[in-house]
N, C-alpha and C positions, 0 to 999 in steps of 0.2 A: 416606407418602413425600412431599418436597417434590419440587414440579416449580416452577422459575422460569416465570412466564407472563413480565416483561419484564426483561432480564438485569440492567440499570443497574447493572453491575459487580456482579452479585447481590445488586442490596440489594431486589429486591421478587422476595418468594417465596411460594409459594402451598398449604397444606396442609389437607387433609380431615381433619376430627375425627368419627371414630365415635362413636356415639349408646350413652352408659354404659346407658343404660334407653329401656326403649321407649316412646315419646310418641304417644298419638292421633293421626289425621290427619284431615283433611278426612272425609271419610265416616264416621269413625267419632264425631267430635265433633257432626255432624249427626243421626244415628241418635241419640244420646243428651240431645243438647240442643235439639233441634230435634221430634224424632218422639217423643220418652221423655220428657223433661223437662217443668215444668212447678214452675215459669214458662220458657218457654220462653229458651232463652242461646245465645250463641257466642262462644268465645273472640276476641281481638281480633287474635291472630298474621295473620286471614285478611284484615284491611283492607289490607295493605301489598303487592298486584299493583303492578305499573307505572303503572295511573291512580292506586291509591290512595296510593303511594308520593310520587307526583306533588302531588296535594290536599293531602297533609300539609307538603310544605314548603312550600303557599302558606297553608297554615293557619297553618303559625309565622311569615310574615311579616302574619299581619292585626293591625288595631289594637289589639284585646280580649285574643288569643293571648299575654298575660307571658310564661308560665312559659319558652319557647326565651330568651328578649333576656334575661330577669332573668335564668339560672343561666348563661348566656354572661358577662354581665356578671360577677357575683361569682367567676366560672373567674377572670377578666381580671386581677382584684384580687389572687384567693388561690394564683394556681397557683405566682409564685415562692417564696412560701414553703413551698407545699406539695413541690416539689422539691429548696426547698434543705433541707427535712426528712429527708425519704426516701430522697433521690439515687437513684433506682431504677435500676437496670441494663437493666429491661424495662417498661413502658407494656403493661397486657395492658387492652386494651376490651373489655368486653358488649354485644351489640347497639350494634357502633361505626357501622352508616348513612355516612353520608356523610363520618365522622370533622369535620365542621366545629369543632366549639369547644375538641377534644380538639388544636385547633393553639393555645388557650392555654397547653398543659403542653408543646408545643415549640418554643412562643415562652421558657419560664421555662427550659426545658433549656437554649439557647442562651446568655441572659444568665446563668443558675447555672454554664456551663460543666459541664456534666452530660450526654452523648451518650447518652440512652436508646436502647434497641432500643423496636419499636414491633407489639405484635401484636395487628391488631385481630379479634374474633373476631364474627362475623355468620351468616344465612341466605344471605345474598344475594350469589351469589360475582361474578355483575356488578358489582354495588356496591364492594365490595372491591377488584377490579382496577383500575375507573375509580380510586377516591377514592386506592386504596395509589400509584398513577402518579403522580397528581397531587403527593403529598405525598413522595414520594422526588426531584420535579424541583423541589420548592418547597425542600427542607430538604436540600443536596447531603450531608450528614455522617448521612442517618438511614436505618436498614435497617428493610424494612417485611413481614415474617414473617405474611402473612395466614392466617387458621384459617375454615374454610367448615364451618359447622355451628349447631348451633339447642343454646344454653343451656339450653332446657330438658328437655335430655334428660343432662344433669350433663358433672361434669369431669375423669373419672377417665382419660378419653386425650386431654388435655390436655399438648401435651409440656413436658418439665420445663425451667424457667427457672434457668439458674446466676445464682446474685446473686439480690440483694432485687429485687423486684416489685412495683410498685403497678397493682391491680385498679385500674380503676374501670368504674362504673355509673350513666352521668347519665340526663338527659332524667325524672328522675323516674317511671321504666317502675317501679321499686320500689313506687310506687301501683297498678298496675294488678294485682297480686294480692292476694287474700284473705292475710287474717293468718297463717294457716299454714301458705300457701303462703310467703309471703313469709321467715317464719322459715326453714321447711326448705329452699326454695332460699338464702339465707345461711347457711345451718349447713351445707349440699354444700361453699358454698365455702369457709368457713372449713376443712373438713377438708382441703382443697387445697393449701393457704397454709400455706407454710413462716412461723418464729417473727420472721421479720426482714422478711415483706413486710407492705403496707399498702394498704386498701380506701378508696376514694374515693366516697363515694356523695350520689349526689345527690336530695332530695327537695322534691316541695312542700307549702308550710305553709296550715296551716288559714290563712282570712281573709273579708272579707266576701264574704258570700252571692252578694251583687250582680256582684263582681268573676270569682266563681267562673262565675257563670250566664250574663255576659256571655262571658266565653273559650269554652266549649263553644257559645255562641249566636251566631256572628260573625253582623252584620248582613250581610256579603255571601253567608250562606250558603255557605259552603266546607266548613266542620264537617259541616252538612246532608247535602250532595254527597259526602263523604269516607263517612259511615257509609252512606247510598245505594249508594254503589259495590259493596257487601260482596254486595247482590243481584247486579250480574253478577258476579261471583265466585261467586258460588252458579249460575248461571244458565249461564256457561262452564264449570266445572269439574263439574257433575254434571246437565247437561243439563237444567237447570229453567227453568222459565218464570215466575219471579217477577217482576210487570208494576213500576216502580218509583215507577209516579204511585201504584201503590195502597198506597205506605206513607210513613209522615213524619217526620222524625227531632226525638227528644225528648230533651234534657238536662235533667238537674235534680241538685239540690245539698241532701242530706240531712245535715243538722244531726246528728242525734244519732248517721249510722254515719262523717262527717266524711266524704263521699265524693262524689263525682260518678259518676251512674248516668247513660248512654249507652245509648238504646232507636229501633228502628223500630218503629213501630207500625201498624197496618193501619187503613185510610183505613174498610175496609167490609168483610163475613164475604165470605172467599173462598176458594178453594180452589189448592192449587200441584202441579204433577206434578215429581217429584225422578226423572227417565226412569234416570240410573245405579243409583240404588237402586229403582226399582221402586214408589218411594212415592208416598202423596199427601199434604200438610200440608192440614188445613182451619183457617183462621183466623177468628175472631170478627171481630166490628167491635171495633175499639179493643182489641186483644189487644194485648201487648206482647212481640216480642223483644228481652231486655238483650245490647249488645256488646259495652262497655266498663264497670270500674268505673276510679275515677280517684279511690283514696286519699290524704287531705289529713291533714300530720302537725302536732303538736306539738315544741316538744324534748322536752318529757318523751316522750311515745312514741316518737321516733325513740331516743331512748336509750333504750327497756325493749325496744324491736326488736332493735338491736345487742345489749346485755346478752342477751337472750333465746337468740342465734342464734351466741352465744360470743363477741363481742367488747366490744372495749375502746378508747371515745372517746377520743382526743388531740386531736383540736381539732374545733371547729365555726365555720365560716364560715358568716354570715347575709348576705342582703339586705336593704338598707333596707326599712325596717318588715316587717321577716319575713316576705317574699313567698317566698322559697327556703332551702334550706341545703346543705350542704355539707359532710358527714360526713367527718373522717379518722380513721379507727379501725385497731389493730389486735388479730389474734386473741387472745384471754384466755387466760392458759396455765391 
């Protein structure tokens, strides 16, 4: 059911999307990747509390941090084409955060004279309220239909969009899964997608090492701090006591799986008590927890990704020297 949170002539509304499948949570992604696993993992959904949320937009404003400023940038360049292509009816976002760059495709609606609806769909329904406020007193002509729920639990109550719709999916989060994960969540959504809507997706491209290793490495340590924080997240959320000097944050940039792997590591062998689960984690010296990976694409991969997962390239917007791209595809009949 929608409930308006701020009326503005009802252009900002607010609705809860039930979970089509049931997705892990905090304790149970711990018990398995944490207590069971080995190499030890944790998905990355959990860096994004209120600090960590916080670090990461000072992370995309560091010097080394591209990928935010490059795929803003090429938004800037391609989105009035990309509108005057599609003229979508509806704007639906994936993990839309703060909606920032998603105001290039309402800047192109404007100049296309094209009046999208705008629904963005997120976890974080503070977020959403702030950011839908903002952008219904910035854009008087745009209604802002918010969806509070976690993609990766699919789309099937997803409410239905009359008119073409363009998906998108920026920030390159399409790297941060394994390959078939990343297929099967675009093949969900392609089952979703009616024959006349279109996918926006954004990724980033393989490049030098150097460049890679420098963005996950900001000299001022923000990156550092960002993955750090996931311990008190662990540490509020399931009573643990993981000390944060005793671990140090490690990126590195693997060539042959084209990806950025994001690890804490343990300074010295210790031991952690996890008080909600009842457990105890013991750590070697130099063990390694992976938190993030952070896939780096080709066009040729990004096209056998799309082909893969049913769809069908119509244009690709690059960034100079192929720092970003910018998929417009629709589904394959």
């Amino acid at each position: 059911m929608k409930t308006p949170v701020d009326m503005n002539g009802d252009r900002l509304l607010l609705q809860q999307v039930r979970p089509a499948k049931t997705i892990p949570g905090l304790e149970e992604d711990v018990r398995q990747g944490l207590l069971q696993g080995r190499p030890r993992s944790l998905p990355p959904k959990y860096f994004y509390d209120a600090r960590g949320s916080e670090l990461f937009d000072r992370i995309c404003d560091t010097p080394e941090y591209y990928p935010t400023r490059t795929e803003d940038a090429l938004l800037a360049s391609c989105a009035a084409t990309v509108i005057a292509e599609v003229r979508p009816r509806h704007i639906v976002e994936l993990g839309s955060g703060t909606s920032r760059k998603t105001r290039r495709l309402f800047d192109a609606c404007v100049s296309e004279e094209c009046h999208s609806a705008y629904a963005p769909f997120d976890v974080c329904h503070d977020v959403l309220v702030e950011a839908g406020g903002s952008l219904v007193n910035e854009y008087d002509w745009l209604t802002v239909s918010a969806l509070v729920g976690d993609y990766h639990a699919g789309f099937e109550h997803l409410p239905d969009f009359a008119g073409r719709s363009l998906f998108v999916f920026l920030g390159g989060t399409i790297g941060n899964f394994h390959h078939h994960e990343a297929v099967e969540f675009l093949s969900e959504l392609r089952a979703h997608m009616q024959a006349e809507d279109r996918l926006l997706l954004g990724a980033d491209r393989v490049k030098d090492p150097a460049v890679l290793h420098a963005a996950y490495n900001d000299a001022a340590g923000v990156t550092a701090a960002f993955n750090l924080n996931l311990l008190q997240v662990l540490n509020r959320e399931l009573d643990a006591d993981f000390a944060a000097d005793g671990f140090y944050h490690h990126a590195c940039y693997h060539p042959g799986a084209q990806r950025i792997e994001m690890y804490l590591v343990a300074k010295q062998s210790q031991r952690v008590r996890l008080g909600r689960l009842e457990e105890e984690l013991a750590f070697d010296n130099g063990e390694a927890v992976l938190t993030e990976i952070s896939r780096k694409f080709t066009p040729e991969s990004l096209q056998a990704l799309l082909t893969t997962a049913g769809f069908r390239m119509e244009a690709h917007f690059e960034a100079p020297e192929g720092y970003f791209s910018l998929m417009l595809a629709k589904p394959d009949a």
